[in-house]
N, C-alpha and C positions, 0 to 999 in steps of 0.2 A: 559666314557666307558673303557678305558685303566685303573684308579685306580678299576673299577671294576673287569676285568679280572685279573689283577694282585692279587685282593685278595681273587681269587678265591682259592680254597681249589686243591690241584697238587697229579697226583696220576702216579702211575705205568704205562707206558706205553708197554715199553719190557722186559720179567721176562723168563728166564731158570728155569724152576721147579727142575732142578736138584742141583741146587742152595739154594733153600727156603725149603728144607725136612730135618730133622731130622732123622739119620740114621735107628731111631728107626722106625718112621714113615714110612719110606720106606721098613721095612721087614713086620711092619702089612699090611701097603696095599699090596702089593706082594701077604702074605698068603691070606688076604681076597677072593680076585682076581685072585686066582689060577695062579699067575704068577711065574718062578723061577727066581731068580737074580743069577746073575754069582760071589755073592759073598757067602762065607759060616757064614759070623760074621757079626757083626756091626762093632766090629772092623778093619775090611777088609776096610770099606768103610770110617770110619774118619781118619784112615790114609791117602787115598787118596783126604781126604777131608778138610785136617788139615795143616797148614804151618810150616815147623822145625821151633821150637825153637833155 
C-alpha cells in the first residue's frame, strides 16, 4: 500500500492566485468582469512582481 501511495501522481494543495496570473491575464479578467485594479499598466504590476536583478 505504501509503494502505491507513494506513486501516486502529487498535486497542488495551497496556491495564492496571485501568484499563478500573468499580468496580462490579470487586466483581461479585470475588463471582462467589470472590475478595476489599483494598477494603470501591466507594467505596474511585474515590477512588483519581479525580483531586482
Amino acid at each position: 500500500m505504501e509503494d502505491f501511495i507513494r506513486g501516486m501522481p502529487k498535486v497542488e494543495l495551497h496556491l495564492h492566485i496571485e501568484g499563478t496570473l500573468e499580468p496580462e491575464l490579470l487586466f483581461d479578467l479585470a475588463e471582462r468582469n467589470s472590475v478595476t485594479l489599483r494598477f494603470g499598466a501591466v507594467e505596474e504590476v511585474r515590477a512588483l512582481t519581479t525580483s531586482p536583478t
